[in-house]
NUDOBA-668898 format. One record per residue: z, y, x of N, C-alpha, C, O, CB in turn; residue number from 1; residue in three letters. Coordinates in Angstrom, 1 decimal, decimal comma, padded with zeros to 4 digits, always signed. Glycine has a CB too. Layout:
{{Z Y X} {Z Y X} {Z Y X} {Z Y X} {Z Y X} NUM "ALA"}
...
REM end
This chain:
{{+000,0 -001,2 +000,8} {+000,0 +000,0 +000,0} {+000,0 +001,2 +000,9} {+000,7 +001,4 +001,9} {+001,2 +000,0 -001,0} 1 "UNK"}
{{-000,9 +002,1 +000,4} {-001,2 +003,6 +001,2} {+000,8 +004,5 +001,3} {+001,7 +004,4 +000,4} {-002,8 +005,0 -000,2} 2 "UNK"}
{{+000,7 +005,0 +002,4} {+001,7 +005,8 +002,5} {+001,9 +006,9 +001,6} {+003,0 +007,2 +001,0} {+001,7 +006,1 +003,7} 3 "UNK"}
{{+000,3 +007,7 +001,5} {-000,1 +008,6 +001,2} {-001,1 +009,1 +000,3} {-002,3 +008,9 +000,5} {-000,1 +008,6 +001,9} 4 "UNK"}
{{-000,9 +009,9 -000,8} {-002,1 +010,4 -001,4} {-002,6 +011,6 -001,5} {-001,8 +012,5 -001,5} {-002,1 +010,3 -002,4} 5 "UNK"}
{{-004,1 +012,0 -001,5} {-004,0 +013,1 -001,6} {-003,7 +014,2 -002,4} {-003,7 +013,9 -003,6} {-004,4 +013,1 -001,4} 6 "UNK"}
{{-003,4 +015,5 -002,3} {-003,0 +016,4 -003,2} {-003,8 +017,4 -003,5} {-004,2 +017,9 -002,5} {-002,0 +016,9 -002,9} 7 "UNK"}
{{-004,2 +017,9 -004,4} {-004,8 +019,2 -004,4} {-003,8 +019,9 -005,9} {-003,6 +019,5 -007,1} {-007,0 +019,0 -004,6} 8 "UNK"}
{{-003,2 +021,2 -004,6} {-003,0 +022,4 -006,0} {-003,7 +023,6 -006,3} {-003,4 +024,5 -005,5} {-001,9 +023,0 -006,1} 9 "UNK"}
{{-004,4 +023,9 -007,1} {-004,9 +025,1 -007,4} {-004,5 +025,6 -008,5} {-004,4 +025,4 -009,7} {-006,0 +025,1 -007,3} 10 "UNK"}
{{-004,3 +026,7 -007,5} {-004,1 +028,6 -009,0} {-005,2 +029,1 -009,0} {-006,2 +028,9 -008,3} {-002,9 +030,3 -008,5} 11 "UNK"}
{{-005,1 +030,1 -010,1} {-006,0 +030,6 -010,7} {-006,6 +031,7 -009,2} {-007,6 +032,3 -009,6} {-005,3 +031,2 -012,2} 12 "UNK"}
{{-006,3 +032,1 -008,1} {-006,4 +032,9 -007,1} {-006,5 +032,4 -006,2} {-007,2 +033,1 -005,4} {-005,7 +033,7 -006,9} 13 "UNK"}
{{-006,2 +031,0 -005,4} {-006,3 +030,4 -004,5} {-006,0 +028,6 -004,3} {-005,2 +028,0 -005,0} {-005,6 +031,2 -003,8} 14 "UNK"}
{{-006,8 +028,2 -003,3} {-006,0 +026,8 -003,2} {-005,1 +027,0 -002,6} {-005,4 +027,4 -001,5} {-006,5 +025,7 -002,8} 15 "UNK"}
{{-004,0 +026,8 -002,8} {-002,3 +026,8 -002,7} {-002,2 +025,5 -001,6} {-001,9 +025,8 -000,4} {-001,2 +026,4 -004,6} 16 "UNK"}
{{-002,5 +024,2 -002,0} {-002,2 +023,5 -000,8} {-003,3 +022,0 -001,3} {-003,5 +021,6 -002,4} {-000,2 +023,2 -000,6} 17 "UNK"}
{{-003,6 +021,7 -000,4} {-004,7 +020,8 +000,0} {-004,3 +019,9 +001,2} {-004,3 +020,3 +002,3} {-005,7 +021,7 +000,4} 18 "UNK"}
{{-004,1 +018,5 +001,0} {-004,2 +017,5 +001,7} {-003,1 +016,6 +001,5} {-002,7 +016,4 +000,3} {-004,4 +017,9 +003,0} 19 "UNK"}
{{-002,3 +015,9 +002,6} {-002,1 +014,3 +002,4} {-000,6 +014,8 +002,0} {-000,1 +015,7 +002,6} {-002,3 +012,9 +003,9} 20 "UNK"}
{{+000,1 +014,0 +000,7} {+001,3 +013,9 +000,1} {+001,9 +012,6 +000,3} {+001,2 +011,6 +000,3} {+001,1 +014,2 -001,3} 21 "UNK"}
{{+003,4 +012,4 +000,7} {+003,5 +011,5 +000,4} {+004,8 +011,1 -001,0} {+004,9 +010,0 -001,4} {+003,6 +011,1 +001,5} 22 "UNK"}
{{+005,6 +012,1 -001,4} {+005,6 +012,1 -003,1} {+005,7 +013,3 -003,5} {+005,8 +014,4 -002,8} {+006,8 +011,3 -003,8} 23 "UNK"}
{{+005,8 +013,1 -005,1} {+005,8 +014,3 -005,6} {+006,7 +014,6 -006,5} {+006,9 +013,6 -007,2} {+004,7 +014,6 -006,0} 24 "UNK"}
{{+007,3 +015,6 -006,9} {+008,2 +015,7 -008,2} {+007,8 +017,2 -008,9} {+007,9 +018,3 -008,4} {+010,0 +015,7 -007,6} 25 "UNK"}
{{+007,4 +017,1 -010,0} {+007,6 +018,1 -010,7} {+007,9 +018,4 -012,1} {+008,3 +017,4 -012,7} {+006,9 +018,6 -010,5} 26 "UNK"}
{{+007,8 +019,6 -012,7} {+008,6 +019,3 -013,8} {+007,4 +019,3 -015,0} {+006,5 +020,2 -015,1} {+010,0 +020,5 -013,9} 27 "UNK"}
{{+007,7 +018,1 -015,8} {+006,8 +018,2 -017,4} {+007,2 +018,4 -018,2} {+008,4 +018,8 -018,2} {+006,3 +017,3 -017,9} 28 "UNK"}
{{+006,3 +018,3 -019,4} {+006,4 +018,8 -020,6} {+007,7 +017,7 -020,8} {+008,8 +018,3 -021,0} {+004,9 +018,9 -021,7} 29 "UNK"}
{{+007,8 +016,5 -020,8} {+009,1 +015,7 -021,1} {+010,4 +015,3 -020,4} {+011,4 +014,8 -020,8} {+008,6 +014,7 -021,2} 30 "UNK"}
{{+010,1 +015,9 -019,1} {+010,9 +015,9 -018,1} {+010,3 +016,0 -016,4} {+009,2 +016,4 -016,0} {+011,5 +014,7 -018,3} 31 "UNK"}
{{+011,2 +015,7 -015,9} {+010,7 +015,6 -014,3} {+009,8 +014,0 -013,9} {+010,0 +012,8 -014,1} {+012,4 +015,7 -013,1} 32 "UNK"}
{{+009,0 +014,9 -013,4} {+007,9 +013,5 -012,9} {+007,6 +013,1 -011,4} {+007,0 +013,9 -010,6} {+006,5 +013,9 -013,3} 33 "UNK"}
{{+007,9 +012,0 -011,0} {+007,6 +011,5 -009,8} {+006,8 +011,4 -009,6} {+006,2 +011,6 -010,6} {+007,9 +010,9 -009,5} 34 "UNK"}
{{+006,0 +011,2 -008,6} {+004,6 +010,9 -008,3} {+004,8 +010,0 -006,7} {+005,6 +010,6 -006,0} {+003,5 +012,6 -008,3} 35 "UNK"}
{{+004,3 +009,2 -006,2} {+004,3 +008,1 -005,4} {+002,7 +007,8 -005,3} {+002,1 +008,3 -006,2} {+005,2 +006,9 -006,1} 36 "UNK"}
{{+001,9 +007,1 -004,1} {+001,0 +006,5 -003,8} {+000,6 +005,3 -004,7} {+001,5 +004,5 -004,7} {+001,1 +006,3 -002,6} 37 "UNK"}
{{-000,3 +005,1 -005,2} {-000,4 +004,0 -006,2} {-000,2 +004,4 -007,5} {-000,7 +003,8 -008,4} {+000,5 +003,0 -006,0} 38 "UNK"}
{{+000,6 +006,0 -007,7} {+001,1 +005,9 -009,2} {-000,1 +005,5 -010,4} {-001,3 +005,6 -010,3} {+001,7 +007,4 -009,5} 39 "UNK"}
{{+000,6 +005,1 -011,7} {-000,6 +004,8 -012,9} {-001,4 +006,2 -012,9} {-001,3 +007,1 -012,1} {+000,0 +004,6 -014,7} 40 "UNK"}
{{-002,1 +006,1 -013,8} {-003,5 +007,6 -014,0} {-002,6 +008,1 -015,2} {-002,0 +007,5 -016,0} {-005,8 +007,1 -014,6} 41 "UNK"}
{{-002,6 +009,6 -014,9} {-001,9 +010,1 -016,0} {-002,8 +011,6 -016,4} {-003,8 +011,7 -015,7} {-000,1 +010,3 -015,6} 42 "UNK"}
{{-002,6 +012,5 -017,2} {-003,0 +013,6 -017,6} {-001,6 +014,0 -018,4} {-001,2 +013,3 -019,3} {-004,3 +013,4 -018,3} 43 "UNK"}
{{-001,1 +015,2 -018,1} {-000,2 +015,8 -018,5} {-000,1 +017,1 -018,6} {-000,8 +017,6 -017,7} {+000,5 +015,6 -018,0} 44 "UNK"}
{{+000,6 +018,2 -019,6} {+000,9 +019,4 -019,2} {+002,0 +019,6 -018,4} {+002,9 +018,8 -018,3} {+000,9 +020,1 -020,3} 45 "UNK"}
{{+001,8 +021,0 -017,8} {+002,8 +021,5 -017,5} {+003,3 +022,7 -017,4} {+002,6 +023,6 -016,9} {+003,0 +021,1 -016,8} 46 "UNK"}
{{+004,8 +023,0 -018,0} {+005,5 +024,2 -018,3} {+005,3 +024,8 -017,1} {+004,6 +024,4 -016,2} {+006,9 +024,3 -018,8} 47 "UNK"}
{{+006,5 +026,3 -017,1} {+007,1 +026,2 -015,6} {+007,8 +025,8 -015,1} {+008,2 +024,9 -015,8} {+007,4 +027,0 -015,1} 48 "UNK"}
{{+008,4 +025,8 -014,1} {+009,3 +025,1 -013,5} {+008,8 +025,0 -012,0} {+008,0 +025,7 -011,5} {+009,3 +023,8 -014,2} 49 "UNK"}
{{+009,8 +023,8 -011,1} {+009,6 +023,8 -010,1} {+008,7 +022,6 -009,7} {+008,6 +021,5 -010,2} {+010,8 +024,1 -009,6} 50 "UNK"}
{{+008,2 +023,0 -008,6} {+007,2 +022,0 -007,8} {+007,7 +021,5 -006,4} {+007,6 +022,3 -005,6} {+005,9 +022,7 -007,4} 51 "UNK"}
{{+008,2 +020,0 -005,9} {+008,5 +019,9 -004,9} {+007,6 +018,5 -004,2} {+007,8 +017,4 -004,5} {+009,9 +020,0 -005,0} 52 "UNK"}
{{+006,9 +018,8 -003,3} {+006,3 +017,8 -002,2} {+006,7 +017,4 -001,2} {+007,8 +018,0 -001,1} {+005,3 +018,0 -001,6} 53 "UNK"}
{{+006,4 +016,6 -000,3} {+006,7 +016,0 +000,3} {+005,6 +015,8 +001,4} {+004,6 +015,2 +001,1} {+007,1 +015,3 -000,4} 54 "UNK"}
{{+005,8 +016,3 +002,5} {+004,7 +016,1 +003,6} {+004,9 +016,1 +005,4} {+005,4 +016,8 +006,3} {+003,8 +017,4 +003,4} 55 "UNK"}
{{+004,5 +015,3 +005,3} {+005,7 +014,5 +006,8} {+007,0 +014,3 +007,1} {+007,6 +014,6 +008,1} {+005,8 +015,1 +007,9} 56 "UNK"}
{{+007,3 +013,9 +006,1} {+009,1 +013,7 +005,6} {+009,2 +015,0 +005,6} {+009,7 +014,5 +006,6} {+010,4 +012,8 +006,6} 57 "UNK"}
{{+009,3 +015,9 +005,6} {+009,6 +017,1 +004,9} {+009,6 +017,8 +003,8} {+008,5 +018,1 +003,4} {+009,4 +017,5 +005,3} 58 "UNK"}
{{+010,5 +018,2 +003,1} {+010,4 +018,5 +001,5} {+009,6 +020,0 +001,4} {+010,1 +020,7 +002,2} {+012,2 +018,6 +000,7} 59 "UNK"}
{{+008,6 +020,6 +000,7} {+008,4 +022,1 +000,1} {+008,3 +021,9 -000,9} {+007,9 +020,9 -001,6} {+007,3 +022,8 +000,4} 60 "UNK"}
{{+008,8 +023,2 -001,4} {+009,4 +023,5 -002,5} {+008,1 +024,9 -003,2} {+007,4 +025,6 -002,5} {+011,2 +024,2 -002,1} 61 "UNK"}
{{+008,0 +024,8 -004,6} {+007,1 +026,0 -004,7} {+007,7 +026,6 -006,5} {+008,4 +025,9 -007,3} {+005,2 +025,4 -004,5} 62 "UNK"}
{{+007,2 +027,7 -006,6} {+007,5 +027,8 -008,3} {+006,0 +027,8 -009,2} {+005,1 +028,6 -009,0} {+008,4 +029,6 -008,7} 63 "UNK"}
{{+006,0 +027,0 -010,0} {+004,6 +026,9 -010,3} {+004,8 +027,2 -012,0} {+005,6 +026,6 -012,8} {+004,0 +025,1 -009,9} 64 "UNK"}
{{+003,8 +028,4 -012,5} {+003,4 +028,5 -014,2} {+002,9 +027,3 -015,0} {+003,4 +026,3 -014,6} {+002,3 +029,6 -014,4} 65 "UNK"}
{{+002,4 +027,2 -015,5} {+001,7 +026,8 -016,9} {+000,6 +025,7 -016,2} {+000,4 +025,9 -015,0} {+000,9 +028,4 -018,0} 66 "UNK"}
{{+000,2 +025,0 -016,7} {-000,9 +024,3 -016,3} {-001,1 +023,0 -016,4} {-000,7 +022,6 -017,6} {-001,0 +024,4 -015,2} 67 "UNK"}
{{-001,5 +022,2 -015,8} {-001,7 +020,5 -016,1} {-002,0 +019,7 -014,2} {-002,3 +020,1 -013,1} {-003,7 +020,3 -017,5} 68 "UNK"}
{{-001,6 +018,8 -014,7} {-001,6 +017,5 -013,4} {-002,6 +016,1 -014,3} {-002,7 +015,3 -015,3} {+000,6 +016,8 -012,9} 69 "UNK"}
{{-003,0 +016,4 -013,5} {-004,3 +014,6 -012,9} {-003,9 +014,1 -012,1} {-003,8 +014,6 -011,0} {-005,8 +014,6 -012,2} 70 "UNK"}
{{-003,4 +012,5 -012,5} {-002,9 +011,6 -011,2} {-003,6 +010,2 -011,3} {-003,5 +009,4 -012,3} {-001,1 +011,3 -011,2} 71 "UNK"}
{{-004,4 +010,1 -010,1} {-004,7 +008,8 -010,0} {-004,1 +008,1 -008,8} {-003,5 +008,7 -007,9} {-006,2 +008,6 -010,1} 72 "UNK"}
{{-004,5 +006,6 -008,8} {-003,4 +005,7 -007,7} {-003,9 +006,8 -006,4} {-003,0 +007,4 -005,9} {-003,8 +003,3 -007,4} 73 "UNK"}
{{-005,1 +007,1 -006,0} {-004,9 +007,7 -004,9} {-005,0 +009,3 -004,6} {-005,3 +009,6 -003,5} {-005,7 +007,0 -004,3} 74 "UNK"}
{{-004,9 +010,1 -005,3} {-005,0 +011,5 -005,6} {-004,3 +012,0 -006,7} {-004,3 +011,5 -007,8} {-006,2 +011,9 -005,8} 75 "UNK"}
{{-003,6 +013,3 -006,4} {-003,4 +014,2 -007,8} {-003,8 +015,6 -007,7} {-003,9 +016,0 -006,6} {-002,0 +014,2 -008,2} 76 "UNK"}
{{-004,1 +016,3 -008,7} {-004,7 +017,5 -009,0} {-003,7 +017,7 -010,0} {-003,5 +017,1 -011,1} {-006,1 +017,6 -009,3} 77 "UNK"}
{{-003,0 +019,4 -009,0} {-002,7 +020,0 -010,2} {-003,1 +021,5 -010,2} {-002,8 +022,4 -009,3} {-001,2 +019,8 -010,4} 78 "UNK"}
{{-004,0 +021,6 -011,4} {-004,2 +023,5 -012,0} {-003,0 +024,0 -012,6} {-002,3 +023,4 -013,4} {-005,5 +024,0 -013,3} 79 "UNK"}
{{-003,0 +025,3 -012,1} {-001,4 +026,2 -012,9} {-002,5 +027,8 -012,7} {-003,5 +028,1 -012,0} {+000,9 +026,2 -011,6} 80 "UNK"}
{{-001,7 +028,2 -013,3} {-002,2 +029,9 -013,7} {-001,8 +030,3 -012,6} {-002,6 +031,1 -012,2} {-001,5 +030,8 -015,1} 81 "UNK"}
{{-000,6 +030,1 -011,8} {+000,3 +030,7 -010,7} {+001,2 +029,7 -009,7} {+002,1 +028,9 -010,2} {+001,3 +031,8 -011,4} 82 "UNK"}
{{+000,8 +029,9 -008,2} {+002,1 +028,9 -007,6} {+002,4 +029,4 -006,7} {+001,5 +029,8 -006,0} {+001,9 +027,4 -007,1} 83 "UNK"}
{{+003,9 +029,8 -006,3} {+004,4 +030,6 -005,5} {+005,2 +029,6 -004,5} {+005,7 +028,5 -004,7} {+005,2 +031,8 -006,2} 84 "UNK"}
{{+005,1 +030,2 -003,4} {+006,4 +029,7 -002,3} {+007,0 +030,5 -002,6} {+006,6 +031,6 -003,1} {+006,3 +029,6 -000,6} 85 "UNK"}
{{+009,0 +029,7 -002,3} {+010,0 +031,3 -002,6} {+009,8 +032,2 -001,9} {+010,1 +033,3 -002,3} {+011,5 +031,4 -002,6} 86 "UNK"}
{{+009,2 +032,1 -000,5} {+009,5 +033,5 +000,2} {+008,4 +034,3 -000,4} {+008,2 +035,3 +000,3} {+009,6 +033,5 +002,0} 87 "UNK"}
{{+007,4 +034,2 -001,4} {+006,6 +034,9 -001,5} {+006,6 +035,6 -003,1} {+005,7 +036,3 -003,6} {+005,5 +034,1 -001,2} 88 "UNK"}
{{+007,7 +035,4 -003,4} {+008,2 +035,6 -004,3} {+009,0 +036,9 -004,8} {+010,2 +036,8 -004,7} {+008,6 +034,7 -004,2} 89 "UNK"}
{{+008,5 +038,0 -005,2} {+009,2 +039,4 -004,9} {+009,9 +039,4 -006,2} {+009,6 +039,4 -007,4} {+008,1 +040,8 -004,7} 90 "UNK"}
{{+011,2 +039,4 -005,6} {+012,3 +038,9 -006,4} {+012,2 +040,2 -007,6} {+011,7 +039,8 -008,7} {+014,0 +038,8 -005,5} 91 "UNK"}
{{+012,6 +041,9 -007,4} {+012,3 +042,9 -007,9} {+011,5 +042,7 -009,2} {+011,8 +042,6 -010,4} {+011,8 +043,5 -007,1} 92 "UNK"}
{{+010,0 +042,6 -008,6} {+009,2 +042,5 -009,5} {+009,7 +041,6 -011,0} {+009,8 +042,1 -012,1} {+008,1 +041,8 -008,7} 93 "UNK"}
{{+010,2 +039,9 -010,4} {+010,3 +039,4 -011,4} {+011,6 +039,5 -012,3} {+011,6 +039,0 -013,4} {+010,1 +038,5 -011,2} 94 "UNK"}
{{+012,8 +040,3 -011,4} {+013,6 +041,1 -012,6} {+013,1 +041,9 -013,2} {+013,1 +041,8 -014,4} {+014,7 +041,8 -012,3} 95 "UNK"}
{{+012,8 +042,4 -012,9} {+011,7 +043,6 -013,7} {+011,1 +043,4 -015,3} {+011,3 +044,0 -016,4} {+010,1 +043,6 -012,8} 96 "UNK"}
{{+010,2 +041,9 -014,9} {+009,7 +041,4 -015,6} {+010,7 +040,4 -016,8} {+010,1 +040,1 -017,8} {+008,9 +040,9 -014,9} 97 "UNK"}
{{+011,7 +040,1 -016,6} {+012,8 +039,6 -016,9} {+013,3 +040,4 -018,0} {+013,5 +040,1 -019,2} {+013,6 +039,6 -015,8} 98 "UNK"}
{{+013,4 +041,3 -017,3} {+014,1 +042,7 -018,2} {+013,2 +043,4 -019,6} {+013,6 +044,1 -020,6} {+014,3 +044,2 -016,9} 99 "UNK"}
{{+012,1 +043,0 -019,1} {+011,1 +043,6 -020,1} {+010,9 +042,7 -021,2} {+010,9 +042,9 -022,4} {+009,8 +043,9 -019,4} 100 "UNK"}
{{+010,7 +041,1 -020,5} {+010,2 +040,8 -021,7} {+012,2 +040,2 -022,7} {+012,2 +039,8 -023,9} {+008,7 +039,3 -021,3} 101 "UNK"}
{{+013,1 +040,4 -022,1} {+014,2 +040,0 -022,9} {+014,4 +041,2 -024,2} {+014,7 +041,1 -025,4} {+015,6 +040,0 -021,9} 102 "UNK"}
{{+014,0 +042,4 -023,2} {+014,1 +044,1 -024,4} {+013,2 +043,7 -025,3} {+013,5 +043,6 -026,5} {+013,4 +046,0 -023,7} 103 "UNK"}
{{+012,0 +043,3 -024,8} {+011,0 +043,1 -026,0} {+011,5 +042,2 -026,9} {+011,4 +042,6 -028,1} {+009,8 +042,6 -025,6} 104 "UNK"}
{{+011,9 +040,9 -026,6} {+012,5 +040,0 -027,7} {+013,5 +040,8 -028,8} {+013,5 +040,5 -030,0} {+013,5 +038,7 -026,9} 105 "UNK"}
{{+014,4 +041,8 -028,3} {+014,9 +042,6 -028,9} {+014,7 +043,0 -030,1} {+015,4 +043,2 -031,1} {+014,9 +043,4 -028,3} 106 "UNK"}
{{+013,0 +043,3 -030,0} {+012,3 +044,5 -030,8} {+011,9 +043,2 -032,2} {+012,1 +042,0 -032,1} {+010,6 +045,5 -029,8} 107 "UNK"}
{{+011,3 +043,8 -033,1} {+011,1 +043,3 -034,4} {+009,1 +042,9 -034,0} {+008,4 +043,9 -033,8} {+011,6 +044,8 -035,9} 108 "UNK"}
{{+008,6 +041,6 -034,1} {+007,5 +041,1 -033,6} {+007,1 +040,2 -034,7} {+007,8 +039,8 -035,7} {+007,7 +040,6 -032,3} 109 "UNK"}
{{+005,5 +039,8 -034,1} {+004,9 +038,8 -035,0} {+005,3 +037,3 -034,0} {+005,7 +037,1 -032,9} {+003,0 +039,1 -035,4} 110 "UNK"}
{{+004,9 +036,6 -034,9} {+005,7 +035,0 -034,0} {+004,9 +034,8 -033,1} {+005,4 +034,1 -032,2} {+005,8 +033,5 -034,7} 111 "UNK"}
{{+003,3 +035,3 -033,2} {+002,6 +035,0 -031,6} {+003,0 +035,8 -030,5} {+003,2 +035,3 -029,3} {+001,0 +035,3 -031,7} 112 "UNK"}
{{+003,3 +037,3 -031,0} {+004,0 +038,2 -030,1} {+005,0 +037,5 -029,1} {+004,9 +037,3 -027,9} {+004,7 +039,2 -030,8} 113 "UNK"}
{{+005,8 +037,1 -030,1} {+007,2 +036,1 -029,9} {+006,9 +035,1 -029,0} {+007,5 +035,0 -027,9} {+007,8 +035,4 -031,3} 114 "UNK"}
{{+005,8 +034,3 -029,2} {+006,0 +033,4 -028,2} {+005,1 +033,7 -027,0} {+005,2 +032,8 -026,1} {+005,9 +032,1 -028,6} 115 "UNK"}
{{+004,3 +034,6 -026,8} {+003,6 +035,3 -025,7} {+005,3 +035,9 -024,8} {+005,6 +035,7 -023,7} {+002,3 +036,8 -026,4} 116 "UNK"}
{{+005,9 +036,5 -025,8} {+007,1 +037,0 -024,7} {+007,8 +036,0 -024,4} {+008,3 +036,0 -023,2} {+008,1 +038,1 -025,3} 117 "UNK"}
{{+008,3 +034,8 -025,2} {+008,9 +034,1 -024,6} {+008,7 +033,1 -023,5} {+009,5 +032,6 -022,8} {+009,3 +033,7 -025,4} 118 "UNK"}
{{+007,3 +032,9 -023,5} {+006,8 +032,5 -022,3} {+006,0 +033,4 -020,8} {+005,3 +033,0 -019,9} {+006,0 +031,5 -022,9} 119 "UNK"}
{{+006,8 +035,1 -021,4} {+006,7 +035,6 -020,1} {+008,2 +035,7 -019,7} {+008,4 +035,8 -018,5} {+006,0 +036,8 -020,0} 120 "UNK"}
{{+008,9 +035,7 -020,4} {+010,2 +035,7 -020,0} {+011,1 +034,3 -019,3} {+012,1 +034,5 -018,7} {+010,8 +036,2 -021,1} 121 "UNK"}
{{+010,4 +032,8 -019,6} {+010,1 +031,6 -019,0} {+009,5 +031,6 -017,6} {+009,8 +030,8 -016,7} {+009,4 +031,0 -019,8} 122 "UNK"}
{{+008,4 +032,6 -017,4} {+008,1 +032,4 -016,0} {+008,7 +033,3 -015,6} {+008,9 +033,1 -014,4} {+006,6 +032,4 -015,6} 123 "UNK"}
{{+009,3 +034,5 -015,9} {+010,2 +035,3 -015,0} {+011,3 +034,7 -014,7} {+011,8 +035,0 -013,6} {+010,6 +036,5 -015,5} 124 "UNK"}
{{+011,8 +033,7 -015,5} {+013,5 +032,8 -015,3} {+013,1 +032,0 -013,9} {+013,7 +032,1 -012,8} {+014,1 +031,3 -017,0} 125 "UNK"}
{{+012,1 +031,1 -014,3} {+011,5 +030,6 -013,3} {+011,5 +030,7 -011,6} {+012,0 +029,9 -010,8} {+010,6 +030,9 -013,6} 126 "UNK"}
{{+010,7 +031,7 -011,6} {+010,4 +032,5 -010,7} {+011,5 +033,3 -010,2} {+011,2 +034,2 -009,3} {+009,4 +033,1 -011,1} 127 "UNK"}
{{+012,5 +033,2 -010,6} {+013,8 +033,8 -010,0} {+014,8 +032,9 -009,6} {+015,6 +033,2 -008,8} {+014,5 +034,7 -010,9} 128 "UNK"}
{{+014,9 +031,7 -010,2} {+015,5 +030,2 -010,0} {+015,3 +029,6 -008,9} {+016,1 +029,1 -008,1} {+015,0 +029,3 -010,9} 129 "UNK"}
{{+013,6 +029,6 -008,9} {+013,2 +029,1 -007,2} {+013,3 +029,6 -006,4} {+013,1 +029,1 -005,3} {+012,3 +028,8 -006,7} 130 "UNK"}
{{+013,5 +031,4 -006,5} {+013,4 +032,3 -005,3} {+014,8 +032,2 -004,5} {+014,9 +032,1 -003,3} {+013,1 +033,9 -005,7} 131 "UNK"}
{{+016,0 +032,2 -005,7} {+017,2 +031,8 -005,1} {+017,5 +030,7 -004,7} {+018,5 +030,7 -004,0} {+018,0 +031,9 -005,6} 132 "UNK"}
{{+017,0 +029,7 -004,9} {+018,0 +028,0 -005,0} {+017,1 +027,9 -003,6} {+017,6 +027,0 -002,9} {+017,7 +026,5 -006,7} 133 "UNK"}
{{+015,8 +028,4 -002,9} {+015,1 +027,8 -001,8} {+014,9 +028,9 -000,3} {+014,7 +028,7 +000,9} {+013,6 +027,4 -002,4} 134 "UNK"}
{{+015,1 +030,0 -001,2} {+015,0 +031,2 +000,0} {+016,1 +032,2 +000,3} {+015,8 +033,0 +001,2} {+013,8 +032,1 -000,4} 135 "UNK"}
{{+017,5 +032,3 -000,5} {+017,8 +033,4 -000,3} {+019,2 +032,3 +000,9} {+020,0 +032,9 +001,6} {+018,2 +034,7 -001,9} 136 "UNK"}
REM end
């Protein structure tokens, strides 16, 4: 059995990271997902949350938006709208954003409004979760 599979992540701005994995964890629509060499073929969404690999026994860590994963026994692909390393991560910004969209929940909205804000205020939680727990 291969040690290794390959990985491809892409955001909507760049390929984020490209080449050999040896596992993967991240987070799904049902829970946290492993990923291993060999794994079954799957198609999944995915919220935000955190992204962590695995590449020469060493763990990276990333904060990844909205998107979906493709896994076959020897490759996975995952698209997201956005994938950040923490240090790239301008913490500011995403209080900012934090702050805005919680005021906005505040305000009197339609339910699409509502859940446009609540899933900007999901990637701001996000995106502040991984910046602390990996970089500060």
């Amino acid at each position: 059995m291969a040690k290794t599979f390959h990985l491809d992540i892409i955001s909507t701005d760049r390929i984020f990271y490209e080449g050999e994995c040896e596992h993967l964890v991240i987070t799904a629509i049902d829970g946290l997902l492993g990923i291993l060499p060999g794994h079954e073929a799957l198609v999944t969404a995915l919220p935000p949350g955190e992204l962590k690999y695995m590449v020469g026994g060493k763990w990276r860590y990333a904060a990844i938006s909205e998107g979906f994963i493709q896994v076959m026994p020897e490759f996975a692909v995952i698209l997201a709208d956005s994938c950040e390393l923490p240090e790239e991560i301008d913490i500011k910004r995403a209080e900012e954003a934090r702050q805005r969209a919680e005021e906005k929940l505040r305000q009197k909205q339609s339910i699409v409004e509502y859940y446009h804000t609540q899933a900007a205020l999901n990637r701001a939680m996000n995106r502040l979760k991984i910046s602390k727990k990996h970089f500060e």
